[in-house]
C-alpha positions in Angstrom: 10.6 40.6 3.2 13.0 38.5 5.4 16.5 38.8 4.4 17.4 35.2 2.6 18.7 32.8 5.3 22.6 31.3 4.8 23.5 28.7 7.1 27.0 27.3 7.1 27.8 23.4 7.8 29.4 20.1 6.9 27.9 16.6 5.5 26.7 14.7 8.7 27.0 10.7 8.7 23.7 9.3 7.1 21.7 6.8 9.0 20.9 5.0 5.1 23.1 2.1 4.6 25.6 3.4 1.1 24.2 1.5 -2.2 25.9 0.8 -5.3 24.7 2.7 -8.6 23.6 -0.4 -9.8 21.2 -1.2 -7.5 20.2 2.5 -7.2 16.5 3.7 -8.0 14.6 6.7 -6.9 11.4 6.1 -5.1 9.1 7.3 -5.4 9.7 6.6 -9.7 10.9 10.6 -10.7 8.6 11.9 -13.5 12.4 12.9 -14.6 15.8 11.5 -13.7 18.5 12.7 -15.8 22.2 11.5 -14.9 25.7 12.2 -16.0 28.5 9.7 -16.3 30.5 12.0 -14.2 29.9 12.0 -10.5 30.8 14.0 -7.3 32.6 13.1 -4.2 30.3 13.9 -1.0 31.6 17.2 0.3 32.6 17.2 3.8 31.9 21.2 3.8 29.5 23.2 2.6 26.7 26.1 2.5 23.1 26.2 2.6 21.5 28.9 0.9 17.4 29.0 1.8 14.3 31.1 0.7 12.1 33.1 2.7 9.5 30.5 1.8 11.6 27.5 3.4 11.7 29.2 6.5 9.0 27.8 8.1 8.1 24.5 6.9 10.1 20.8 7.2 12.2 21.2 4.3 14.7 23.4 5.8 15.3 21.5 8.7 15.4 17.8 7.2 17.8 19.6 5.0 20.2 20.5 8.0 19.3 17.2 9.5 21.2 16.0 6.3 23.9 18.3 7.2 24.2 18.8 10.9 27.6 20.5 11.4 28.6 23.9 10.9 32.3 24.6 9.0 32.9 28.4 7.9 34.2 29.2 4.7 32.8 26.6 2.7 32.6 26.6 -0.9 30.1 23.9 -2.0 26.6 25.4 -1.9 23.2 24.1 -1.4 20.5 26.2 -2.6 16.9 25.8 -1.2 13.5 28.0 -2.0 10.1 27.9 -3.7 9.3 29.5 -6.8 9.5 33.3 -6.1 12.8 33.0 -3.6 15.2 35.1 -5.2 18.1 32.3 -4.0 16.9 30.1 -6.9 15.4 32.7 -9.3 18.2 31.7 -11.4 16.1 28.2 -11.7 12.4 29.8 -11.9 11.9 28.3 -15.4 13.3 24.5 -14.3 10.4 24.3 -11.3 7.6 21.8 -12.9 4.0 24.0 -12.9 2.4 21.4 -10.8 1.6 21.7 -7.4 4.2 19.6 -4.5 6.7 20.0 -7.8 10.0 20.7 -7.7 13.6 20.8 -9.9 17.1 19.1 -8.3 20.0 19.4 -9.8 23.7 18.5 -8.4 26.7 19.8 -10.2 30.3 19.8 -9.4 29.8 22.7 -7.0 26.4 22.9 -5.9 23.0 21.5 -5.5 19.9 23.1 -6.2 16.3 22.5 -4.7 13.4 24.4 -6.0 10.3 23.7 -4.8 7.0 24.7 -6.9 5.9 24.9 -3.3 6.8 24.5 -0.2 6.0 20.6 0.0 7.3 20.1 -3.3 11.0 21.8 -1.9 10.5 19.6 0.8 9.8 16.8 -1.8 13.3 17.7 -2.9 15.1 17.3 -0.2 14.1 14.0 0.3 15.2 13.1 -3.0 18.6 13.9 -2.4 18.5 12.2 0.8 18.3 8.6 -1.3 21.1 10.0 -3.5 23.0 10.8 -0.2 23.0 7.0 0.1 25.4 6.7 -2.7 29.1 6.1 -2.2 29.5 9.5 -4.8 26.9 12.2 -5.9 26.0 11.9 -9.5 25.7 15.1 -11.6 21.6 14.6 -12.4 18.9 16.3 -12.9 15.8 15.8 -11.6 12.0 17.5 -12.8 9.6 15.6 -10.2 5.9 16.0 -9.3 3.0 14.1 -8.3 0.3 12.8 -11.1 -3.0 12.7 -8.2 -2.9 15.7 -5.8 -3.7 13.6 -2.9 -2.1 10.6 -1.8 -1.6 8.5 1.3 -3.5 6.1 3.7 -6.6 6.3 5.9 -6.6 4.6 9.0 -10.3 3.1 8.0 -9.9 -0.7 9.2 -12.3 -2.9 11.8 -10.5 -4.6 14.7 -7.3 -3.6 16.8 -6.2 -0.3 16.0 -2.6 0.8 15.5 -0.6 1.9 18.6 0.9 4.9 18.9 5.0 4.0 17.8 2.9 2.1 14.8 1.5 5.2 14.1 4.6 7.1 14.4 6.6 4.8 12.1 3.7 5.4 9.6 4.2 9.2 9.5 7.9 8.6 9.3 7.5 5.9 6.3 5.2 8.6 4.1 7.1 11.8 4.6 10.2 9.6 2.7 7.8 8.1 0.3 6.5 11.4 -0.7 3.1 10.6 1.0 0.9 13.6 1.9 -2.3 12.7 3.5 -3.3 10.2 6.7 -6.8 9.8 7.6 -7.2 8.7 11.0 -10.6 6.7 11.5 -10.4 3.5 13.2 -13.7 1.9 13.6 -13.0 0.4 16.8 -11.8 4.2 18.7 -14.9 4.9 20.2 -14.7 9.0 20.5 -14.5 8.5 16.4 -17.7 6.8 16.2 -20.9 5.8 18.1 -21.7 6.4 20.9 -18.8 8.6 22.3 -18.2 10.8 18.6 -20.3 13.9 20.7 -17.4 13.8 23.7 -13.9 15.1 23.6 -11.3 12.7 23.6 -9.9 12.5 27.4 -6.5 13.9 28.2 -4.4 11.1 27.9 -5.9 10.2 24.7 -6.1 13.5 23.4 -2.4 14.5 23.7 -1.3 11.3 22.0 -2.8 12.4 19.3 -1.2 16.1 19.1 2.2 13.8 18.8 1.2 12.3 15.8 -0.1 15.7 14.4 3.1 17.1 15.2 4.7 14.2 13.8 2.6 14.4 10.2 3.9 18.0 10.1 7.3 17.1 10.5 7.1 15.0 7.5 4.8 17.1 5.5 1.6 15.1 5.5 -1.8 16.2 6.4 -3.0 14.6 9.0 -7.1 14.3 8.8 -9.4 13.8 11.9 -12.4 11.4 10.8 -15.4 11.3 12.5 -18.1 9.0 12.1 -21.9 10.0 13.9 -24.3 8.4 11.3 -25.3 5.4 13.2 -27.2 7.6 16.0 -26.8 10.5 14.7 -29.6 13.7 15.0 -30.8 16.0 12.2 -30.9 18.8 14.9 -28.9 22.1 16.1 -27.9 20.3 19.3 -25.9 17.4 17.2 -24.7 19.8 14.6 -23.3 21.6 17.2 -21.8 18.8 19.2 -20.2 18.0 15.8 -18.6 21.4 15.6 -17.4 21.4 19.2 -15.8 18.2 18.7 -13.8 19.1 15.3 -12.9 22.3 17.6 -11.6 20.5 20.0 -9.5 18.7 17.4 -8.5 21.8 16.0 -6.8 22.9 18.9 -5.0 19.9 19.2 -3.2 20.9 15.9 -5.6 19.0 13.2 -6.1 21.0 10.0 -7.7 18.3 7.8 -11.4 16.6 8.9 -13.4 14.3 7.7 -16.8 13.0 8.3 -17.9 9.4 7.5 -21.1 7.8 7.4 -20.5 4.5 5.7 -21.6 1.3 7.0 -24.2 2.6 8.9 -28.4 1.9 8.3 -31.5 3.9 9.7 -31.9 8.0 9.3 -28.1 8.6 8.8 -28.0 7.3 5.3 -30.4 10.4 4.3 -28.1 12.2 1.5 -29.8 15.4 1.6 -29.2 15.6 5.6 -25.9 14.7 4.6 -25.3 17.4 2.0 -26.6 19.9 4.4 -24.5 19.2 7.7 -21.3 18.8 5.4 -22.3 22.4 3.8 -22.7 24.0 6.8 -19.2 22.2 8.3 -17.7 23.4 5.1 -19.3 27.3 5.7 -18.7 28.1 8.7 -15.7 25.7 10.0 -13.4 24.7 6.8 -14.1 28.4 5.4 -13.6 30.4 8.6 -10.4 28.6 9.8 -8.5 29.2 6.3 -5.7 27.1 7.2 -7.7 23.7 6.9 -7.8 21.2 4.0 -10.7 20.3 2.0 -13.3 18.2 3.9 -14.0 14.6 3.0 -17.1 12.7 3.0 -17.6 9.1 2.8 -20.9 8.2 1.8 -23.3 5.6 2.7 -23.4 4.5 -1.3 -19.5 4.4 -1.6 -19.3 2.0 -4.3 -20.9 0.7 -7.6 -22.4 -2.5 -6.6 -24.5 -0.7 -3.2 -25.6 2.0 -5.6 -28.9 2.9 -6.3 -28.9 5.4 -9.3 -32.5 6.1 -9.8 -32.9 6.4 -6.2 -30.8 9.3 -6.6 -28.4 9.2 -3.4 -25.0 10.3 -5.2 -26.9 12.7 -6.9 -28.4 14.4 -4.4 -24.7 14.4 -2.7 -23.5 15.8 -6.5 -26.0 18.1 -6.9 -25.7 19.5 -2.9 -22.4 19.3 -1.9 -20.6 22.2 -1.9 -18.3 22.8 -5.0 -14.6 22.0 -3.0 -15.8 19.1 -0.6 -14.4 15.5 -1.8 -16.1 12.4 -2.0 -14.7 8.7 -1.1 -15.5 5.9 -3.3 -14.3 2.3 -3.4 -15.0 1.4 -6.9 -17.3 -1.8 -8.3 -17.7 -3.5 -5.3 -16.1 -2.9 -1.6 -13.0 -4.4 -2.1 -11.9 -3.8 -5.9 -9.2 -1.9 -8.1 -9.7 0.7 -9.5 -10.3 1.4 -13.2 -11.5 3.9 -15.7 -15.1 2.4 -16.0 -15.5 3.2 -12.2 -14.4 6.5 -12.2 -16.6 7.2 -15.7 -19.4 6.0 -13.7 -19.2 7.6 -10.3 -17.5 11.1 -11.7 -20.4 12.8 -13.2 -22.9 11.6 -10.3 -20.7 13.6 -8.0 -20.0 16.0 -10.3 -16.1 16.1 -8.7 -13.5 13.6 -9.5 -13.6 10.6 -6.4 -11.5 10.4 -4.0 -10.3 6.8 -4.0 -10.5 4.5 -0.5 -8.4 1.7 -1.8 -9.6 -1.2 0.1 -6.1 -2.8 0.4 -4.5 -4.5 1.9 -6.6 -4.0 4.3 -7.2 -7.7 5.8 -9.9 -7.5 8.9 -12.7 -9.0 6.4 -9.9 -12.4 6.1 -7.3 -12.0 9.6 -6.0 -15.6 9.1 -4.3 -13.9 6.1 -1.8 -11.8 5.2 -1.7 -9.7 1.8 1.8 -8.7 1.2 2.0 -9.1 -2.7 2.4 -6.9 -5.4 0.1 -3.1 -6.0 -1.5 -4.5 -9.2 -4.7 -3.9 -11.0 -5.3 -0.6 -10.5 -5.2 1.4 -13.6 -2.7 3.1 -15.2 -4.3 6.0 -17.6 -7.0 7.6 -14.5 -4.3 10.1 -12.8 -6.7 12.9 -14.1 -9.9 11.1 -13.1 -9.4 10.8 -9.3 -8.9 14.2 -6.6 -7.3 11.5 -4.6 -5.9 7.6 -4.0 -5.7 6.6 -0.4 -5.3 3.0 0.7 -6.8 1.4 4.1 -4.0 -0.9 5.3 -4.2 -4.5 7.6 -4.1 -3.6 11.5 -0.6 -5.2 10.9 1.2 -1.6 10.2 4.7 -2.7 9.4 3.4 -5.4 7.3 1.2 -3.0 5.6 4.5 -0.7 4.4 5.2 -3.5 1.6 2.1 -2.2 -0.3 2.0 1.0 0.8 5.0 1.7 -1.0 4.0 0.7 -3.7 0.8 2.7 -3.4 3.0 6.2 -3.3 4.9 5.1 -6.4 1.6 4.2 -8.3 0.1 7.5 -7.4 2.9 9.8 -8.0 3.6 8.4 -11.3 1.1 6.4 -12.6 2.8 5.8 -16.7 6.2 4.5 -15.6 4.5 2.1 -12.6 5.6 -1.5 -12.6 3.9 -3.0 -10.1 6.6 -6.2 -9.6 9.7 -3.7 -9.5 8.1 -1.7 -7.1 7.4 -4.6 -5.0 11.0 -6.2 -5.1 12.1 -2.2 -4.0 9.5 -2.3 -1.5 10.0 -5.6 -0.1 14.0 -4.3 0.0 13.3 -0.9 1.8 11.5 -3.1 4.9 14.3 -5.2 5.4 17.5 -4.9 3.2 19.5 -7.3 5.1 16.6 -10.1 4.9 15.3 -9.3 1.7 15.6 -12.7 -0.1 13.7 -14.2 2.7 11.2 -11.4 3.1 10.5 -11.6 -0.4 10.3 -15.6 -0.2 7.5 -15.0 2.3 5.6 -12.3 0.8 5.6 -14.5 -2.3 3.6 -17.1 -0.8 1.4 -14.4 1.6 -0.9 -12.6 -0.8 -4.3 -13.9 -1.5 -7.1 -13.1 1.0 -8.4 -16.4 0.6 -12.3 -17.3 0.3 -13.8 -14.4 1.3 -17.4 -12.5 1.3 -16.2 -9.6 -1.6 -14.7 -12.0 -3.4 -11.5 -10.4 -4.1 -8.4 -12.5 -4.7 -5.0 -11.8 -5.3 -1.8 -14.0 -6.9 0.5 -15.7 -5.0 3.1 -18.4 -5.6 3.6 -16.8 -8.8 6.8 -18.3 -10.0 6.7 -22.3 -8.4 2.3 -22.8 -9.3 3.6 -23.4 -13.4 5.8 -26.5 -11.3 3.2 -27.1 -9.1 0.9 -27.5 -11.3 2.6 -29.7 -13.7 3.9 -32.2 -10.6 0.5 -32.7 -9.3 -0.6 -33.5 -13.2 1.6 -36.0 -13.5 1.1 -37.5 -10.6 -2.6 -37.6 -10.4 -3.1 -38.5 -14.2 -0.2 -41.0 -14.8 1.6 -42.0 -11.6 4.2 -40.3 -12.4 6.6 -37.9 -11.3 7.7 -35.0 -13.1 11.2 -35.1 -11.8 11.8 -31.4 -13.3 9.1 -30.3 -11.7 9.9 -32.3 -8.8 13.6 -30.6 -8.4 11.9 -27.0 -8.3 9.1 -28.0 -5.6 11.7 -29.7 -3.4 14.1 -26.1 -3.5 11.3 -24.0 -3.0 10.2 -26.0 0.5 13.9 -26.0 1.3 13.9 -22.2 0.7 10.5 -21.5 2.6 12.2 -23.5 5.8 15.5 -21.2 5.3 13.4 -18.0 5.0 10.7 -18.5 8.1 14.0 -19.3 10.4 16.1 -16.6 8.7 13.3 -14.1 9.8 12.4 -15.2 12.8 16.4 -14.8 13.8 16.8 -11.8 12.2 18.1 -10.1 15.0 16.6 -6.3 15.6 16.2 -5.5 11.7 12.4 -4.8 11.7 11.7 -6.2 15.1 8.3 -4.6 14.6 7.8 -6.2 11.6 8.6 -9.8 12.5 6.4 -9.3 15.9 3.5 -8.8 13.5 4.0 -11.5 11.3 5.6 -14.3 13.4 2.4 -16.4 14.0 2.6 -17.0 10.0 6.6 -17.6 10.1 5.9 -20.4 12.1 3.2 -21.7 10.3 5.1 -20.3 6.8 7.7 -22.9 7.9 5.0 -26.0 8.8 4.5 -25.8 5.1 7.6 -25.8 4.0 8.2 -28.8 6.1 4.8 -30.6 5.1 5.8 -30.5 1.5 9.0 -31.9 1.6 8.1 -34.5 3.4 4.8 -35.4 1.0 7.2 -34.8 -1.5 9.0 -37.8 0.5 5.6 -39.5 0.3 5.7 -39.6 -3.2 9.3 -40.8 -4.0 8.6 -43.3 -1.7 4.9 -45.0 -2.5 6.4 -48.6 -3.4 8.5 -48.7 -0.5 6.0 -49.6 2.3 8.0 -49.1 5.3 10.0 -45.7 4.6 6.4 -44.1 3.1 5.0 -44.6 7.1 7.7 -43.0 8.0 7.0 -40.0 5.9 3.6 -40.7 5.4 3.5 -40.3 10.1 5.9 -37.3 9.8 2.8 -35.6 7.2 0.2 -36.0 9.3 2.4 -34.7 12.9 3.0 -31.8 10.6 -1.1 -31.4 9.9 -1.8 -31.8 13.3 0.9 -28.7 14.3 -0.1 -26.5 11.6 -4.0 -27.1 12.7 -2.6 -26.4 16.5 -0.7 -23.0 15.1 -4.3 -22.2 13.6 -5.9 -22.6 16.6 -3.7 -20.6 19.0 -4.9 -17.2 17.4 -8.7 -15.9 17.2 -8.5 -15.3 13.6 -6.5 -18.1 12.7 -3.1 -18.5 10.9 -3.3 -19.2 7.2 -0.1 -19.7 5.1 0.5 -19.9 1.3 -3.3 -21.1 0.9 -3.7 -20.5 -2.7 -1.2 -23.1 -4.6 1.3 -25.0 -2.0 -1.2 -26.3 0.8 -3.9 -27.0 -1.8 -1.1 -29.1 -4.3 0.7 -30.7 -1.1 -2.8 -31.9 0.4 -3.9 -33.5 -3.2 -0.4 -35.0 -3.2 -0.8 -36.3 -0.2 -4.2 -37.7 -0.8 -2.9 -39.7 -4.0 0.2 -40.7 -2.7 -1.9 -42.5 0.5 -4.8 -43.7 -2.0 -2.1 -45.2 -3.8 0.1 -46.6 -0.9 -3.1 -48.3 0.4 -4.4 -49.6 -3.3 -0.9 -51.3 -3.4 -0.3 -52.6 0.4 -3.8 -53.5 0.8 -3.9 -50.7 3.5 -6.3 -48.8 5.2 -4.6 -45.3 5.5 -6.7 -42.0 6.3 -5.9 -40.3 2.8 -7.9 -37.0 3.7 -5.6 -34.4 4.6 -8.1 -31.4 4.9 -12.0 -32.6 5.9 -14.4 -29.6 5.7 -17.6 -31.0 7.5 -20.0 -27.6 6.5 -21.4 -26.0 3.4 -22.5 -22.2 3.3 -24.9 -21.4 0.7 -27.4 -18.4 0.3 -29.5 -16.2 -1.8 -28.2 -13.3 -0.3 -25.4 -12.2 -2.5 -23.1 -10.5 0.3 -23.1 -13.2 2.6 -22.9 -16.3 -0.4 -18.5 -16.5 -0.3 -18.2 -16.3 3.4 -16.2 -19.1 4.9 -16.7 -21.0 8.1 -14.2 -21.0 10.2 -13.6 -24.5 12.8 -11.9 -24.0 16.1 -12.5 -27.3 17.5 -16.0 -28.0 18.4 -17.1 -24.0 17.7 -17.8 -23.0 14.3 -18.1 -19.6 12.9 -19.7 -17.8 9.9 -16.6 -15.2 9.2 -18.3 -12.7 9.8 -18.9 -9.2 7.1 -18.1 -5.3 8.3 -20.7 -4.0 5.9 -24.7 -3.5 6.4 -26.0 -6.5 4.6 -29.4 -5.5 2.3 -30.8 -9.4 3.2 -34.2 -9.4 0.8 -37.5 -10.7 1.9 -37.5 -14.7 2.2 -33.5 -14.1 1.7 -31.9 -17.7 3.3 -28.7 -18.5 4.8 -28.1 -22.4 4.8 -25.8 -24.3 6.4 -25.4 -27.9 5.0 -23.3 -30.7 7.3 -21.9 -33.8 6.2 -24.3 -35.9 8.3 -26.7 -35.1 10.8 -25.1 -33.6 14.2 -25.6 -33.1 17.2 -25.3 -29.4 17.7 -25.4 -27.4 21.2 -26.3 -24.1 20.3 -26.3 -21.3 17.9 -25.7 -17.9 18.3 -26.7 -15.0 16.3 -25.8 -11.6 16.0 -27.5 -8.9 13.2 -27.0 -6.0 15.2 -30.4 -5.7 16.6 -31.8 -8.4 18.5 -35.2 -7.1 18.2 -35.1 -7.7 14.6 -33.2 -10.8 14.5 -36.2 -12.0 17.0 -38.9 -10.6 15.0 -37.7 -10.7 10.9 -36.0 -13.7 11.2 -36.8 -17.2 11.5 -34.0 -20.0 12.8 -34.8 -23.5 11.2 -33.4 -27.2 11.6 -33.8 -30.3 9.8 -32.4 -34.2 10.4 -33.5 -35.4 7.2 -33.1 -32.0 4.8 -37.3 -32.2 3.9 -38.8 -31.9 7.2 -37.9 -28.1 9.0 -38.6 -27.5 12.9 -38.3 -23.6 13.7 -36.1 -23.2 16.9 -36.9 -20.5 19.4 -34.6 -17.5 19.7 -34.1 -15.7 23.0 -32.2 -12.4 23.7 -28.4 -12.7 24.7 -25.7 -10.6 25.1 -26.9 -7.0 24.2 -27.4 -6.8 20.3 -26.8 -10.9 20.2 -30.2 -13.7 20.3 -29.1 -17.8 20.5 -31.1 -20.9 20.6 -30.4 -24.3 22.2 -30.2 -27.1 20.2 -29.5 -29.9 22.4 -31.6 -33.4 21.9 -31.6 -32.4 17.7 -30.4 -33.8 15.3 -29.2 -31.5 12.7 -28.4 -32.3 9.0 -28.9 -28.3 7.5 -29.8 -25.5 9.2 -30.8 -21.9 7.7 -31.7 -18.5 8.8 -34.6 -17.2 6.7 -35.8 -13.6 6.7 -39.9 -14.3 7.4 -41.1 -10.2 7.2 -42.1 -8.8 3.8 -39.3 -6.2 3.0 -35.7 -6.1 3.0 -34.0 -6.2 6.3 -30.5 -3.8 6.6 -29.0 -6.0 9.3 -24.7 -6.0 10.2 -23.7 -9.8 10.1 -21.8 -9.7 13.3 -21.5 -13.3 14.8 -23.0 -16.3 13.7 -22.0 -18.8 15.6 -22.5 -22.8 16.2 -21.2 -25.4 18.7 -21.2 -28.9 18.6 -21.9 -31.4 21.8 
């Protein structure tokens, strides 16, 4: 045995700005935090005392990066080890008997870490980091450790993927939040999925990822390599061994935890026994023979309740095959849903293993004209021993992403003492403490997803609807004005306006953070502006002149907001869920009234939606269409879509148009061509079937010119179910 290690040095500056006690809190929340009144001035001197089994991991050294200067002779000690380490034997009984635990305690001349484990030393350390952030020490006590073993985030979204810093800043952001697991599995990196999953990455690619490997050690997290083969993938020895080849490959670029993932996917890959088998033999002779990788992780095809065919026996099969230590993801009820005891009651004994939670949030690519920064809520709070693991797939907007992530790693470390608006408020303050009254303005009015396919909806303008609410009441039913109501309205527009410029000036706090989210600042402040000025509208309705004025400015600000929309792919959508939907009904009634009492002939629609979506097919039912102009799109759905036999998809208009074109894409044009039938009518009884020709690789359109269309639907003619992807579906007007 090594000789325990004593290094000698001083307190180094801390990059953390000093706090006041009284805004203090430990993140994240300590199973344990016992204080003194007394406290402890930082020592400028002092020894570190370390354990053999510190030696080799990232506690020791984030330690000294806490204390980067040497000074001989010190008298202040700081004692560092893992249960077993003579240097803290003194402490043995104090370490919590929970794995990544570990026991701090600061007196007037020394501070103890004692790790349960080496993570949970490290775990420590970054404790006293936050209390190094203090203007004193206090004399405390601290008993810490995590309630679900696994906790962290998985890379699992569609669309752009995060860039390397992002990435980076991520591994950073976890290793301080006492995160310890990162799944990397874009679906849009191409050497993680079809068709390139069988090649090595190339050079370029491949080293950028043994930087973030190395980074996820440095903070202590796990970093897991996802792979995803089930859309073409072959039951053979040749595949199986292109599999193993490629996690090798990753193995030598420093990855110790894999995954494989076969959701979303339709055809021969969804077989659970071929499943079961290939994970087996990854787990026998790969996870086993290695002996320094973590447990593999599956995704299934059937990850959630509502997909889930019990007598068909799929999670069964995978329960009653899958070897004893591999983990199995699950989403809960439906795709996107929070997680409760009735989920876990009814997936658990199928599996026979406690799930490992995907956390579909924020995660935003099924809604990108929104952004979901609100409170972690929902999730429930008595299932820490239910779950092997809780991981949450983010928006492609990283820093953005960090407001719930935080949240996230308090929820799963301690589940009891969670409060999901605290922890938001911390989180929100963590991102940017010199903006964070305008950060959290913002977020407040950023949080629901909108109308949306899974439909999953969040609060949002929590503390101004109650005002809302009551203003548009009066207003609507008595012609009145609710002037208390009123009063909070108008502040909250002025504060919206203050916040969007406050953080779009905010200097280099966060740059990376207000480059993600700018689009919406601006469009965050177009709504401030549009309600004061209908809030102008209304104060003004019996003065004819000054409403025009107002009543002009409204609509210029429409018209920009509408032009802020259409500058991005996705589209911008800002505080959707209470303020635009109160100002626009405002607006409506003050014009109606304006032109009831001036004999005027004002355009009182402030939003016009020309299309109705309707269908029997339950997954595609709440998806919105989205108008850029003349081109309107389906939003489209990331999932494989179970579309029955004689299943329709209906678009209704407002009155017969005259369309161009319509393109489809179901992921196969074959089947779109031959299971699916494109119809038109002018008059909604008579139907004329239009002719579908291939187009851009998976993709089929028809021409529409010289009809006139009034509804058209998409019907599925064969006699089964069709499993289709609902990619595109697209039409133009002349």
């Amino acid at each position: 045995m090594r000789k325990e290690l004593l290094l000698l040095g001083a307190f180094g500056m801390l990059t953390t700005a000093t706090l006041c006690a009284q805004e203090f809190h430990l993140q994240p929340t300590p199973q344990e935090y016992i204080t003194q009144k007394d406290s402890v001035d930082i020592p400028r001197q002092y020894q570190i005392l370390s354990g053999n089994s510190v030696q080799d991991g990232p506690a020791l050294p984030l330690l000294c990066s806490l204390m980067p200067e040497e000074v001989l002779g010190a008298s202040f000690r700081v004692y560092i080890g893992v249960k077993g380490d003579k240097i803290i034997k003194k402490y043995q009984h104090r370490i919590p008997r929970k794995s990544e635990g570990y026991f701090l305690k600061i007196e007037k001349d020394c501070i103890v870490i004692a790790g349960a484990d080496e993570r949970g030393a490290y775990y420590g350390v970054q404790t006293l980091a936050q209390l190094l952030a203090l203007d004193k020490l206090p004399l405390a006590e601290v008993t810490d450790y995590p309630d679900v073993p696994y906790r962290g985030v998985v890379e699992g979204f569609y669309g752009a993927p995060w860039s390397q810093e992002a990435r980076i800043r991520q591994l950073d952001f976890y290793g301080r939040n006492k995160m310890n697991v990162y799944i990397y599995g874009p679906k849009d990196d191409p050497y993680h999925r079809t068709p390139n999953w069988r090649k090595p990455y190339p050079a370029r690619e491949g080293e950028e990822l043994k930087v973030l490997v190395n980074r996820a050690k440095e903070n202590n997290v796990i970093f897991y390599w996802a792979i995803h083969p089930g859309q073409d993938i072959r039951w053979n020895e040749e595949d199986r061994s292109l599999l193993l080849q490629k996690f090798e490959s990753m193995y030598q670029l420093g990855v110790r935890g894999f995954a494989v993932f076969f959701d979303d996917i339709s055809g021969e890959g969804t077989k659970a026994d071929k499943q079961a088998e290939l994970l087996n033999y990854i787990d026998d002779h790969f996870v086993k023979v290695k002996r320094d990788v973590a447990p593999l992780i599956l995704c299934p095809t059937e990850y959630n309740k509502s997909w889930t065919d019990v007598e068909g026996g799929y999670l069964t099969t995978l329960g009653d095959k899958l070897n004893e230590g591999i983990k199995v993801m699950w989403t809960g009820d439906m795709v996107v849903a929070t997680i409760d005891k009735s989920t876990l009651d009814f997936v658990n004994p199928l599996l026979k293993r406690k799930a490992y939670i995907w956390w579909n949030f924020p995660v935003s690519d099924y809604v990108q004209d929104h952004l979901l920064l609100g409170p972690v809520y929902g999730n429930g709070l008595d299932i820490k021993d239910d779950m092997s693991a809780f991981v949450s797939n983010p928006m492609e907007h990283a820093e953005a992403s960090k407001i719930s992530l935080y949240s996230v790693a308090d929820y799963t470390w301690n589940m009891e003492n969670y409060d999901s608006e605290t922890s938001w408020k911390h989180a929100v303050r963590d991102l940017m403490p010199l903006h964070a009254e305008y950060l959290e303005i913002f977020a407040a009015h950023n949080s629901d997803p909108g109308q949306n396919g899974h439909r999953f909806r969040r609060e949002e303008s929590v503390a101004i609807q109650p005002a809302l609410s009551a203003l548009l009441k009066a207003y609507q039913e008595k012609n009145e004005i609710d002037e208390d109501a009123y009063r909070q309205v108008a502040e909250e527009c002025r504060k919206i306006i203050v916040a969007a410029d406050g953080l779009l000036a905010s200097g280099n706090e966060n740059r990376p953070l207000i480059t993600e989210i700018r689009p919406w600042l601006i469009q965050f402040k177009q709504v401030g502006e549009y309600g004061a000025e209908v809030l102008n509208m209304i104060r003004l309705r019996q003065q004819k002149d000054a409403f025009i004025g107002s009543y002009e400015h409204a609509r210029a600000l429409l018209v920009l907001m509408g032009e802020t929309d259409a500058q991005y792919k996705a589209g911008i959508k800002s505080g959707s869920l209470h303020l635009m939907p109160t100002f626009n009904a405002l607006f409506e009634a003050a014009t109606t009234g304006y032109n009831a009492a001036f004999h005027a002939g004002l355009d009182t629609k402030a939003v016009y939606s020309p299309y109705t979506l309707k269908s029997d097919v339950n997954q595609l039912a709440s998806l919105p269409i989205q108008q850029k102009g003349k081109v309107n799109t389906i939003i489209p759905s990331n999932e494989v879509i179970n579309w029955q036999a004689g299943g329709v998809l209906t678009i209704s208009m407002d009155y017969a148009r005259q369309l161009s074109s319509v393109l489809i894409d179901l992921g196969d044009a074959e089947v779109a061509d031959s299971k699916f039938k494109l119809e038109v009518t002018s008059d909604g009884t008579n139907w004329q079937a239009v002719d579908l020709k291939p187009g851009y690789r998976t993709q089929v359109k028809a021409s529409l010119k010289d009809l006139s269309v009034a509804k058209m639907r998409l019907v599925n003619v064969s006699d089964t179910e069709q499993k289709v992807y609902f990619k595109m579906f697209r039409f133009t007007e002349n």
